[in-house]
ROTOR-942054 format. One record per residue (C-alpha): residue in three letters; chain; x, y, z. Coordinates in steps of 0.5 Angstrom, whole numbers, padded with zeros to 4 digits. Layout:
ROTOR-942054
> Ala, A, X, Y, Z
...
end
This chain:
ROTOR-942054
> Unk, A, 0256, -0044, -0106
> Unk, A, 0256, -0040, -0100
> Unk, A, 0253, -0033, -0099
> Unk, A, 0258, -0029, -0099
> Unk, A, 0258, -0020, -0098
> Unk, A, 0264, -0016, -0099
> Unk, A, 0270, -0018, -0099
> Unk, A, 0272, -0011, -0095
> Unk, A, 0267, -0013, -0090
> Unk, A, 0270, -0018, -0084
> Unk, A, 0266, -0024, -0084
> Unk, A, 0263, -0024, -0076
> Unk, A, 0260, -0032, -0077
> Unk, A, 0262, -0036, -0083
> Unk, A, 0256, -0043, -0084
> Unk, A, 0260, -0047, -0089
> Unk, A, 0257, -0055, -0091
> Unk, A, 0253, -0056, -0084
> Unk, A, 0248, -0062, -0084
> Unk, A, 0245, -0063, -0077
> Unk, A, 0242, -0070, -0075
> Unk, A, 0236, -0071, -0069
> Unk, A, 0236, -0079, -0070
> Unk, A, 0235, -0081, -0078
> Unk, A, 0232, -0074, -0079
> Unk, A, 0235, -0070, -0082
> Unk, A, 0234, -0062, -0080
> Unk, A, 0240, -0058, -0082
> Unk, A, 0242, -0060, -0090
> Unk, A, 0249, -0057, -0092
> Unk, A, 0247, -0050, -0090
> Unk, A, 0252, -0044, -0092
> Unk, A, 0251, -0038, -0090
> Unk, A, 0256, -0031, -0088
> Unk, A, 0254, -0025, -0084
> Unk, A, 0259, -0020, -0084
> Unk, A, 0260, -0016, -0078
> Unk, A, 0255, -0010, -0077
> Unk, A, 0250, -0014, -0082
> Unk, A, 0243, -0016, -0080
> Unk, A, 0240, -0021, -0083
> Unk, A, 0233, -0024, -0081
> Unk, A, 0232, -0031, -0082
> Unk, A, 0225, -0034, -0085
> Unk, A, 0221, -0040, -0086
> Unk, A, 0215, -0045, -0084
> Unk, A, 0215, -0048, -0078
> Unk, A, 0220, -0054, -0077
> Unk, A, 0225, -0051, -0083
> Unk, A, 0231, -0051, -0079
> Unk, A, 0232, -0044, -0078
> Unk, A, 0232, -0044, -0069
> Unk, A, 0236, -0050, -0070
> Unk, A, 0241, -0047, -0074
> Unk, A, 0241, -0040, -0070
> Unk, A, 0242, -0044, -0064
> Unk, A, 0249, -0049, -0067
> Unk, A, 0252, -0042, -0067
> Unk, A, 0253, -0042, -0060
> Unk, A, 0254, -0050, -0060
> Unk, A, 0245, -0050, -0056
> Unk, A, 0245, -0055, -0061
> Unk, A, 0251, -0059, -0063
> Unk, A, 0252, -0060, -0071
> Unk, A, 0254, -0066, -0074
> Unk, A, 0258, -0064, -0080
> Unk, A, 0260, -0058, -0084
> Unk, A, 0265, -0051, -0080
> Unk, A, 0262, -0045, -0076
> Unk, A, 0266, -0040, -0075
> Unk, A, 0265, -0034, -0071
> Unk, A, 0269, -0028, -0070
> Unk, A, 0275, -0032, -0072
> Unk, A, 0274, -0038, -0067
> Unk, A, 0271, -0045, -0069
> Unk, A, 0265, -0047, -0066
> Unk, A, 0268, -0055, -0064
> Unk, A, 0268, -0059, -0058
> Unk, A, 0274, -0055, -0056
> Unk, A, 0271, -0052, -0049
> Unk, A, 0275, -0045, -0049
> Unk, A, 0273, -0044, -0056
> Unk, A, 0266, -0045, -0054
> Unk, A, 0267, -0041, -0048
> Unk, A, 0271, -0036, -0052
> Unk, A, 0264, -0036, -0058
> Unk, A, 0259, -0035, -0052
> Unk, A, 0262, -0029, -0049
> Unk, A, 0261, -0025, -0056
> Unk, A, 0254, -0028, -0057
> Unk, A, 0248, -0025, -0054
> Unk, A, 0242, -0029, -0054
> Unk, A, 0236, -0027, -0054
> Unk, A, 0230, -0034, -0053
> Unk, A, 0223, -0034, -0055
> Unk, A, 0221, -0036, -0048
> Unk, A, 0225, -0030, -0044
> Unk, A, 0229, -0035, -0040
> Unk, A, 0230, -0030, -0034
> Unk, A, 0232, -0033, -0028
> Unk, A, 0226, -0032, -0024
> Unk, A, 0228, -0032, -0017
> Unk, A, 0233, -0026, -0019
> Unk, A, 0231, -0019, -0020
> Unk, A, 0233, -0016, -0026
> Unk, A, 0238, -0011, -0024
> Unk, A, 0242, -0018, -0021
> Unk, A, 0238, -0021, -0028
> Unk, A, 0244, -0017, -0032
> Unk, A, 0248, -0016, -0028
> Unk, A, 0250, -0024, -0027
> Unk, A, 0253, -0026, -0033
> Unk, A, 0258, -0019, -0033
> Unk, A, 0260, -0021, -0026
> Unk, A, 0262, -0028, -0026
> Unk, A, 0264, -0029, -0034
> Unk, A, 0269, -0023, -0035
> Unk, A, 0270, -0020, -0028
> Unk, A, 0266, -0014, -0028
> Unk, A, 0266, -0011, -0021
> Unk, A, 0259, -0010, -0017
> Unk, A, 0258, -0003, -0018
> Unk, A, 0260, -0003, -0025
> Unk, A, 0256, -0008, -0027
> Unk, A, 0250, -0005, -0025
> Unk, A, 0251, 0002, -0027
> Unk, A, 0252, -0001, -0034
> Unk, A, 0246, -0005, -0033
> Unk, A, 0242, 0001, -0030
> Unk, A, 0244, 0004, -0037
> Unk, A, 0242, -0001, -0042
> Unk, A, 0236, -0002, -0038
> Unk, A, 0235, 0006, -0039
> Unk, A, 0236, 0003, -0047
> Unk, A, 0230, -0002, -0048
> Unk, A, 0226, 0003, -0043
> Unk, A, 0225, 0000, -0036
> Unk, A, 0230, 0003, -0032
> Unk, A, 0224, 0003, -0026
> Unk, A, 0224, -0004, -0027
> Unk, A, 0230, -0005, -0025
> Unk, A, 0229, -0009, -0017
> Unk, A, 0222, -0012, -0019
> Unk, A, 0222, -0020, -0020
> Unk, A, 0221, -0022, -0028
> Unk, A, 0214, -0025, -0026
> Unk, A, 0212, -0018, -0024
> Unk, A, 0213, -0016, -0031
> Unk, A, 0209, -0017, -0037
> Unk, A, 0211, -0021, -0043
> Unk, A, 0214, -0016, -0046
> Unk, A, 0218, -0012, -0041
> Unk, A, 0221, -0019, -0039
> Unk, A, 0223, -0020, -0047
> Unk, A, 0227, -0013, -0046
> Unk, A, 0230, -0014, -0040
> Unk, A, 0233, -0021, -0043
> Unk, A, 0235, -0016, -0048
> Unk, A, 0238, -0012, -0044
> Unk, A, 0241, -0018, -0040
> Unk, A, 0245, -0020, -0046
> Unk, A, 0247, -0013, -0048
> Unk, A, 0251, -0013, -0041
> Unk, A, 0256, -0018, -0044
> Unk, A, 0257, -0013, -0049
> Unk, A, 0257, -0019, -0054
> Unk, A, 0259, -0017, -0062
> Unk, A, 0254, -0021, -0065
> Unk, A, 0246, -0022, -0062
> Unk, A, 0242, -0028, -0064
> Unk, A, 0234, -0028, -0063
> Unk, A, 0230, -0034, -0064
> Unk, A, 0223, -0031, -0065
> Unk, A, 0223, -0026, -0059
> Unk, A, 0216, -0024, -0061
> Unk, A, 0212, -0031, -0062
> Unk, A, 0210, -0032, -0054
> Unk, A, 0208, -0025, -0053
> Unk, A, 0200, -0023, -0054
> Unk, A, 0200, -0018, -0060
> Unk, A, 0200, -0010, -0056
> Unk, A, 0206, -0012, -0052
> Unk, A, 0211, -0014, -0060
> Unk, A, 0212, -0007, -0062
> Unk, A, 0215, -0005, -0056
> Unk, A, 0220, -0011, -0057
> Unk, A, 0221, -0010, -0065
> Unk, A, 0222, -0002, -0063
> Unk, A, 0227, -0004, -0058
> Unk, A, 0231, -0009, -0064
> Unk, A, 0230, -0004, -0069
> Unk, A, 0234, 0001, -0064
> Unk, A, 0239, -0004, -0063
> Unk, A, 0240, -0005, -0071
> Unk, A, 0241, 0002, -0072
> Unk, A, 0246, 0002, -0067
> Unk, A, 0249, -0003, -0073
> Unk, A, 0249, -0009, -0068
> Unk, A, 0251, -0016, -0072
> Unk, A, 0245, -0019, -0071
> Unk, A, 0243, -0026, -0073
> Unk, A, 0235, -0026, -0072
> Unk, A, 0229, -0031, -0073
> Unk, A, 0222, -0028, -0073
> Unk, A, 0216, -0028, -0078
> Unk, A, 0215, -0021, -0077
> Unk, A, 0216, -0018, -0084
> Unk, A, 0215, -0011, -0082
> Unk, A, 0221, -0012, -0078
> Unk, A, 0225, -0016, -0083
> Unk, A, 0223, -0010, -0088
> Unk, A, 0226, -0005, -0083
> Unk, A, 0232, -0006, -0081
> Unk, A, 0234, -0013, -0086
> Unk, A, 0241, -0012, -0090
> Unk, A, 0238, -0019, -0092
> Unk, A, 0233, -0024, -0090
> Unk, A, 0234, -0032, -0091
> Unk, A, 0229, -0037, -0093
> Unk, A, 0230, -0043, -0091
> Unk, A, 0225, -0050, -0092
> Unk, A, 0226, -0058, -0091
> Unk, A, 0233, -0055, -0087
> Unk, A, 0235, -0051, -0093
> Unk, A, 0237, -0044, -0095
> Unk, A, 0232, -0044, -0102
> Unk, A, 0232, -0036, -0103
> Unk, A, 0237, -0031, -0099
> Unk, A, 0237, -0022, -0100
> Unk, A, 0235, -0016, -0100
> Unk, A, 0228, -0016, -0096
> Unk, A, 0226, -0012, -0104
> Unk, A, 0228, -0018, -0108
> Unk, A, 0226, -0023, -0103
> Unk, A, 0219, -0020, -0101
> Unk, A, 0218, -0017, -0108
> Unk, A, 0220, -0021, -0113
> Unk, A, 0221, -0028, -0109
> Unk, A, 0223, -0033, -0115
> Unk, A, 0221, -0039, -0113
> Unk, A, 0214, -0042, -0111
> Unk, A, 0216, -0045, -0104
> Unk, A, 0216, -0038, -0102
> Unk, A, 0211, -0034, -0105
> Unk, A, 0206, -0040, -0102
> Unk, A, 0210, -0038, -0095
> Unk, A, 0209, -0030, -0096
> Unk, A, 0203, -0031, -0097
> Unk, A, 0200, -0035, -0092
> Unk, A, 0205, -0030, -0087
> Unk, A, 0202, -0024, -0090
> Unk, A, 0195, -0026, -0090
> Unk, A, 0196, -0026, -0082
> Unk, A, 0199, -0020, -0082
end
């Protein structure tokens, strides 16, 4: 049975029956799962779970096999308006930065807004200028990424994918390639994001940040959901052993 909210709330991406394959190994199993538009939902497990994989088939980085997404009212498919149509209203934000390092990060943000919806150069960049005020490095604007620190880079990603103006925010463990001192600034910048009541979609181990802003946080083992709630239920009274041995070991780290 699919996770389902509010029938009030519209459904901003809508996961039903989706089973991914690499070769005979099987990482995705019958995946169901809704975010309403304005949830924000903190996707959770060990490593090799499937969760980056699921994330990443709701833009189509990674093709499913079988089962329907859905996002914003349009079916992600091998329909190229449709994909293009999905990945204009859905920001993502990768672990390793992705920026391009031959760009300054004013041109970084202002790529995308310029060549994919038309947006005039000045207006393009004024809009960049105000977002990258938002994640709090507005004097970075004409560095090259690799003049920025890990944390800085993740923000100016942030930043780039803000520009796009995009209904939905995807992150794929954001943190994970950052030393430790440089992850609070990235988690303040997502929290000041979820406040916002951005639809956001977001992979991570970190629970502080799940505790904060999760409507609901999704546990996922061997390509399944096997727990999904609220970050009470599911930290405090998680019901199986799966993920009471994960929060654990997650737990101990943090």
């Amino acid at each position: 049975m699919a996770e389902t909210n509010s029938p009030t709330q519209a459904i901003a991406v809508s996961i039903q029956k989706v089973n991914k394959w690499y070769g005979n190994l099987h990482v995705l199993r019958d995946v169901d799962l809704d975010v309403a538009a304005g949830e924000r939902v903190v996707v959770c497990g060990p490593s090799g779970s499937g969760k980056s994989t699921l994330i990443r088939c709701i833009n189509n980085l990674e093709e499913h096999q079988q089962g329907t997404i859905v996002v914003d009212g349009i079916q992600v498919d091998h329909n190229i308006a449709h994909l293009d149509a999905v990945r204009r209203e859905v920001g993502m934000v990768f672990q390793s930065f992705n920026l391009f390092p031959h760009l300054t990060v004013l041109e970084n943000c202002t790529l995308a807004p310029m060549l994919v919806r038309g947006v005039a150069r000045a207006d393009a960049e004024a809009q960049a200028r105000a977002y990258l005020e938002r994640v709090r490095i507005p004097d970075q604007a004409n560095k090259f990424p690799g003049q920025l620190s890990g944390g800085q880079q993740q923000r100016v990603a942030i930043a780039r994918a803000l520009c796009m103006k995009p209904k939905i925010m995807l992150f794929d463990e954001p943190t994970s390639a950052l030393d430790p001192e440089m992850v609070k600034e990235v988690l303040d910048t997502m929290v000041s994001l979820a406040r916002d009541g951005m639809t956001m979609i977001c992979v991570t181990h970190e629970m502080g940040f799940a505790r904060e802003v999760a409507d609901r946080v999704v546990f996922m083992d061997h390509g399944q959901i096997v727990e999904s709630g609220s970050p009470q239920a599911v930290f405090g009274q998680p019901k199986t052993d799966r993920l009471k041995l994960f929060l654990g070991q997650v737990l101990r780290q943090h």
